[in-house]
VEXDOGU-727763 format. One record per residue (C-alpha): residue in one letter; x, y, z. Coordinates in steps of 0.1 Angstrom, whole numbers, padded with zeros to 4 digits. Layout:
<pts>
{residuo:a, px:X, py:Y, pz:Z} .
...
</pts>
This chain:
<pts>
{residuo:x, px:0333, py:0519, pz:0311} .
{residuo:x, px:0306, py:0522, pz:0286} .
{residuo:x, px:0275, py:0496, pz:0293} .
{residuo:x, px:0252, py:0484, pz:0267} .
{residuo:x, px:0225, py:0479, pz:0279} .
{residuo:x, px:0204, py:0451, pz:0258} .
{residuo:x, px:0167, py:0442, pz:0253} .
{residuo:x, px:0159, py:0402, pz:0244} .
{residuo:x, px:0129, py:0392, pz:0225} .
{residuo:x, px:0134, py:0411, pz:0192} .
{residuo:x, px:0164, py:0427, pz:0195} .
{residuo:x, px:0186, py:0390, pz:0201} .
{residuo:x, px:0163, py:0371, pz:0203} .
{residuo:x, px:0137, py:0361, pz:0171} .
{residuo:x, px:0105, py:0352, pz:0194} .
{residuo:x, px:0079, py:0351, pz:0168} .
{residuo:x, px:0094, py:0318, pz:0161} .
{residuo:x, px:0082, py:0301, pz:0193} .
{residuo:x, px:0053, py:0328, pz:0196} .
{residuo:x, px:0034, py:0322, pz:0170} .
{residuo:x, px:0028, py:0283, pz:0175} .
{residuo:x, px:0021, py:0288, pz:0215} .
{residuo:x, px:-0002, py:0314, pz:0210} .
{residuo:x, px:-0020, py:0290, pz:0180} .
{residuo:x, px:-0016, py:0261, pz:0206} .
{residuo:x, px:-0036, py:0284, pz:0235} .
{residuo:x, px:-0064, py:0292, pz:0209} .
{residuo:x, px:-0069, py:0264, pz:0197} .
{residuo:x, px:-0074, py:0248, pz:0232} .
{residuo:x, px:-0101, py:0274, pz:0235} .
{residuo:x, px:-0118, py:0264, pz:0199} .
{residuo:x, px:-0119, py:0229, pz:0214} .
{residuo:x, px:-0138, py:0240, pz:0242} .
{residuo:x, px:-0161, py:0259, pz:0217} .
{residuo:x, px:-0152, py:0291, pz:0238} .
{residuo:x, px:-0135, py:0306, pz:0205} .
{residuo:x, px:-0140, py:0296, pz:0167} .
{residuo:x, px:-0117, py:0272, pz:0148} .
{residuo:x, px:-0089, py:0291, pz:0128} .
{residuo:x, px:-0052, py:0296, pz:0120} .
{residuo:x, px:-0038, py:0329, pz:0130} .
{residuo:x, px:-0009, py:0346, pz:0107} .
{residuo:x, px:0024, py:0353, pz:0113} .
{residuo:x, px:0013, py:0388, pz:0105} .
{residuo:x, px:-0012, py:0389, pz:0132} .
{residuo:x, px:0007, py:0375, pz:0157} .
{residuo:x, px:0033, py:0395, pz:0152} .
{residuo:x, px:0012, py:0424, pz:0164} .
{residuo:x, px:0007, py:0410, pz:0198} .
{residuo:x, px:0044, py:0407, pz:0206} .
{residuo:x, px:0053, py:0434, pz:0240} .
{residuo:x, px:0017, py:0434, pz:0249} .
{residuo:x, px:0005, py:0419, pz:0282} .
{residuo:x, px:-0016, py:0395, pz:0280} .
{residuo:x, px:-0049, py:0404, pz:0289} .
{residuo:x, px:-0048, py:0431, pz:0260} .
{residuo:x, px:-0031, py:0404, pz:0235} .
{residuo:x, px:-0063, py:0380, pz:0245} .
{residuo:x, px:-0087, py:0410, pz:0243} .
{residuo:x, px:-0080, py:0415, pz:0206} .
{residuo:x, px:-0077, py:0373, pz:0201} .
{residuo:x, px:-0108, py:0365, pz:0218} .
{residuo:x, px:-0128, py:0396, pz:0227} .
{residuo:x, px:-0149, py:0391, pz:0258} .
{residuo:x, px:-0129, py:0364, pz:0273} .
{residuo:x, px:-0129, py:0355, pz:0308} .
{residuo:x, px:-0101, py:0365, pz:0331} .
{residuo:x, px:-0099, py:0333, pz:0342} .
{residuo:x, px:-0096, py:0321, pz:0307} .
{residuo:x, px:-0069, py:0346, pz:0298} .
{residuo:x, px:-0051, py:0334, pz:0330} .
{residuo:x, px:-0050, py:0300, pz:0319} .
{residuo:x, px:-0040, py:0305, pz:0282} .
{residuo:x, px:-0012, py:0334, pz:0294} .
{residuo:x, px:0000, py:0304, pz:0316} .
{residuo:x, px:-0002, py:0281, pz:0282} .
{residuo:x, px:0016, py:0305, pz:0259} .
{residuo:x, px:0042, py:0305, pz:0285} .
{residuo:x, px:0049, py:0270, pz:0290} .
{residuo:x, px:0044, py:0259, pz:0255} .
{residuo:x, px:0073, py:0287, pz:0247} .
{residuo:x, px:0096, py:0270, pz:0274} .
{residuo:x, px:0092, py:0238, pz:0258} .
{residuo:x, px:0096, py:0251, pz:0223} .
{residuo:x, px:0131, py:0265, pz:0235} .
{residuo:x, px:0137, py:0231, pz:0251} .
{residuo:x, px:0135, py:0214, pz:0219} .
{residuo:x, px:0155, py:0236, pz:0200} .
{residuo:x, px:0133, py:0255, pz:0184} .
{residuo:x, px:0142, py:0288, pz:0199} .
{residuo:x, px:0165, py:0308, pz:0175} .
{residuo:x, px:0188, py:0342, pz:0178} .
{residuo:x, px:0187, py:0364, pz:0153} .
{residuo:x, px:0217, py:0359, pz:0123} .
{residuo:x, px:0251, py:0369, pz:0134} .
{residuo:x, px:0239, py:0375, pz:0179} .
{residuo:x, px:0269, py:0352, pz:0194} .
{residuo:x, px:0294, py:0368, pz:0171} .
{residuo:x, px:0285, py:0406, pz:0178} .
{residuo:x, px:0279, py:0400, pz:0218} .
{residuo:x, px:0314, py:0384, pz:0219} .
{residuo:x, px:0332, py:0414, pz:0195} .
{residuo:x, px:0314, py:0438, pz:0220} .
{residuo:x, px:0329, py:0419, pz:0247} .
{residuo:x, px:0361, py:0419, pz:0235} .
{residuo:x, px:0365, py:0455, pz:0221} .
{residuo:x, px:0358, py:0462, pz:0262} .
{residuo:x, px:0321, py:0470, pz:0265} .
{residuo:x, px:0300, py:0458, pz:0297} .
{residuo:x, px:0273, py:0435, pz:0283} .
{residuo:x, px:0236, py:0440, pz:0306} .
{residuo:x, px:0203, py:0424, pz:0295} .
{residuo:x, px:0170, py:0435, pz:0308} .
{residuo:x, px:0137, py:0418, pz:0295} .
{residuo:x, px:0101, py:0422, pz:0306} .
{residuo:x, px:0097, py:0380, pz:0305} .
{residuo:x, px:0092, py:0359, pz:0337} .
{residuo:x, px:0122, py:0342, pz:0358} .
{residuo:x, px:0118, py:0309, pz:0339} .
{residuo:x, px:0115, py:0326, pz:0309} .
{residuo:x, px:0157, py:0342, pz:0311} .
{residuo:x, px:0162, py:0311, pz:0331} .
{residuo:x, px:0153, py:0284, pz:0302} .
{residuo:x, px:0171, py:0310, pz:0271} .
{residuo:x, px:0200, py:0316, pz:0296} .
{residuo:x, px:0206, py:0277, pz:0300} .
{residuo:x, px:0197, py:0274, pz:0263} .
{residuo:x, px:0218, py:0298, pz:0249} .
{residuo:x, px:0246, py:0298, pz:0275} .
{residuo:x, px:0240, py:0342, pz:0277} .
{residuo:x, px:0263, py:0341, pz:0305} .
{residuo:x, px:0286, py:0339, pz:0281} .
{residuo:x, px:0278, py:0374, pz:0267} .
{residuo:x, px:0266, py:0394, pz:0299} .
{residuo:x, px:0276, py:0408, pz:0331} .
{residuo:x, px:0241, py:0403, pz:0344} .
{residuo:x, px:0209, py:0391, pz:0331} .
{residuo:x, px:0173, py:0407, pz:0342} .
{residuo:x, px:0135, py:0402, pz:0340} .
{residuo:x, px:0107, py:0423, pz:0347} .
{residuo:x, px:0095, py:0395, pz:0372} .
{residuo:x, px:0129, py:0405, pz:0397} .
{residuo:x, px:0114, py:0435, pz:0400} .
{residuo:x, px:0078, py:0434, pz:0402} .
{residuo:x, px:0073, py:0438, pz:0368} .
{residuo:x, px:0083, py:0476, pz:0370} .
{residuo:x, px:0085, py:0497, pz:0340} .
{residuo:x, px:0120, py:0494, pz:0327} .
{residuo:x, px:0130, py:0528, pz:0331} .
{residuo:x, px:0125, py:0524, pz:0369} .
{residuo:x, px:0143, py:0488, pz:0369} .
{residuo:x, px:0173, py:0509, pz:0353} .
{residuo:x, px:0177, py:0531, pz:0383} .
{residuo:x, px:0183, py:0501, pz:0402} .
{residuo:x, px:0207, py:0489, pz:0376} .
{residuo:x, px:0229, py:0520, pz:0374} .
{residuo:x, px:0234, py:0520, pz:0413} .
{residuo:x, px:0254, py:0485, pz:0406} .
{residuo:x, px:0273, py:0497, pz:0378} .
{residuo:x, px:0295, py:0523, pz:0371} .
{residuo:x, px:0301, py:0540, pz:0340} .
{residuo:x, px:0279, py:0557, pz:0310} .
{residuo:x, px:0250, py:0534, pz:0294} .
{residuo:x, px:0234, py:0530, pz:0259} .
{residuo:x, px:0203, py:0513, pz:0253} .
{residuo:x, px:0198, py:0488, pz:0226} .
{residuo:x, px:0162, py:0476, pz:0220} .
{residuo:x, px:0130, py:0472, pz:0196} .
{residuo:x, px:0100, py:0488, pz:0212} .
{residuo:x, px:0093, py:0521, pz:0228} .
{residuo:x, px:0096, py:0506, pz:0262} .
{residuo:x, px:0139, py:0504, pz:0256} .
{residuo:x, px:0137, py:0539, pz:0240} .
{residuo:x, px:0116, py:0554, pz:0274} .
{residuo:x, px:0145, py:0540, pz:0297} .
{residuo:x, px:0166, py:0559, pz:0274} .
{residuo:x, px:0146, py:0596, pz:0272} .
{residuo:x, px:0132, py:0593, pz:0308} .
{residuo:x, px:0172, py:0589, pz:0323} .
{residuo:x, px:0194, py:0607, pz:0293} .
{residuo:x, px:0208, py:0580, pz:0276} .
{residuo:x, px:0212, py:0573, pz:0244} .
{residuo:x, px:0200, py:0546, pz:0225} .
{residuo:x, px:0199, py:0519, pz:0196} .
{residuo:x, px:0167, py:0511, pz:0178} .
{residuo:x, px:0168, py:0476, pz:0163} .
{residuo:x, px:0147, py:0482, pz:0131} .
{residuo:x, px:0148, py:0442, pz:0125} .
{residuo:x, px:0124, py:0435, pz:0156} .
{residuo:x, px:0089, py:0442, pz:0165} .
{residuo:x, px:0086, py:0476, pz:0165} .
{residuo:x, px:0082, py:0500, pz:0134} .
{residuo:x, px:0109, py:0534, pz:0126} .
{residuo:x, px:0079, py:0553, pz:0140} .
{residuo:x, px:0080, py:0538, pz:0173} .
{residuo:x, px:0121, py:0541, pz:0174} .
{residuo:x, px:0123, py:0574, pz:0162} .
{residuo:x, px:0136, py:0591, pz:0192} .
{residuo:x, px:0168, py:0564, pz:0191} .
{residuo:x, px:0204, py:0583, pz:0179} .
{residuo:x, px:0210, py:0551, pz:0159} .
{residuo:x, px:0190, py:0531, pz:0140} .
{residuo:x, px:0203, py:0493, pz:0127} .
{residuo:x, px:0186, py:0469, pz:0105} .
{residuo:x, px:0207, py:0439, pz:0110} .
{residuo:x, px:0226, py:0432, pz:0144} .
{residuo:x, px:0261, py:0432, pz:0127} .
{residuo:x, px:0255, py:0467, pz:0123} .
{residuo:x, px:0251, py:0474, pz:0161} .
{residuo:x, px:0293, py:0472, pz:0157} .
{residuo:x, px:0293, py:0502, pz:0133} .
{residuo:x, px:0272, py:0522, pz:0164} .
{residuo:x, px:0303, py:0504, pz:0187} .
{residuo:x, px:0332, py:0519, pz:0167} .
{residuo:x, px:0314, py:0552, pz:0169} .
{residuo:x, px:0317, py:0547, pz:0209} .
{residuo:x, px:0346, py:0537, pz:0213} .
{residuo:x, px:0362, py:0566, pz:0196} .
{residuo:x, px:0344, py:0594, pz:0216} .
{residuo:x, px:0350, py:0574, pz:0249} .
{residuo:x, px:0386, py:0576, pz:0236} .
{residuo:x, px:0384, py:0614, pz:0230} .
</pts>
């Protein structure tokens, strides 16, 4: 049994959509309490931010802002995403439902692991129906917020069989070169060729993630 062993927000998932206007919403929240001056942040900026915890996402925002402050607009972001998914703005990326269930089919075990909170997998989960798709779904919150590469240890003790990583950032291509796996880098997400550079395949669309399949399937068959 081969698993693949997915990432969410920018490898399925296009995030900058519902982002972008919760991050705006949190700043500007903080321009009307004069904390932080009126403006309108690109897509381009924002963009930047995306796999950063939050007190080093508000450090470049806002520089000298209270930990209290970045408490309460982390919290903001958070629940303005939720409701952003609730209203249908949330979106996969082009072509997600139709390559999960081909992956599915041609025998693959399905695994998702993002860094987001409980309510976070919860609300997409619901939204999205990924049960669906995946043999199980995981956050960083489960475990303590644990880097991923220690959250897969705990992961291949449930499940048997060889894993491949599919992800964005460098934090899917360290659970790969920390446990000797090999992995996908989605080019069409947040992180840059540089950053994916030590992945064995390298996609810039997610119908191509079945070319990197077909190559599987024929050496598991070998």
């Amino acid at each position: 049994m081969v698993n693949l062993l997915f990432d969410y927000d920018g490898t399925l998932h296009d995030s900058l959509r519902i982002y972008a206007p919760a991050v705006q919403a949190a700043y500007d929240r903080l321009a009307r309490l004069g904390i932080a001056p009126p403006r309108q942040w690109g897509l381009g900026e924002v963009r930047a931010w995306i796999g950063l915890p939050p007190a080093q996402m508000w450090d470049l925002c806002v520089p000298g802002l209270s930990d209290v402050e970045k408490r309460v607009s982390g919290e903001l972001v958070g629940q303005r995403m939720l409701e952003l998914v609730q209203a249908g703005q949330a979106r996969l990326y082009e072509g997600v439902p139709e390559v999960l269930t081909a992956l599915g089919e041609q025998g693959f075990r399905l695994l998702l692991l993002s860094n987001c909170p409980v309510s976070y997998l919860r609300t997409h989960a619901e939204h999205f129906h990924l049960e669906q798709f995946f043999a199980g779904l995981f956050c960083g919150e489960q475990f303590g917020y644990r880097p991923k590469y220690e959250i897969f240890l705990e992961l291949r003790r449930r499940y048997d069989g060889s894993f491949v990583v599919i992800g964005d950032r460098i934090q899917d291509m360290e659970i790969a070169r920390r446990n000797g796996l090999r992995a996908i880098g989605c080019l069409y997400g947040y992180g840059g060729r540089e950053e994916l550079s030590a992945a064995d395949w390298m996609v810039e669309t997610p119908l191509e993630l079945l070319d990197c399949a077909r190559q599987l399937s024929r050496e598991s068959s070998r």
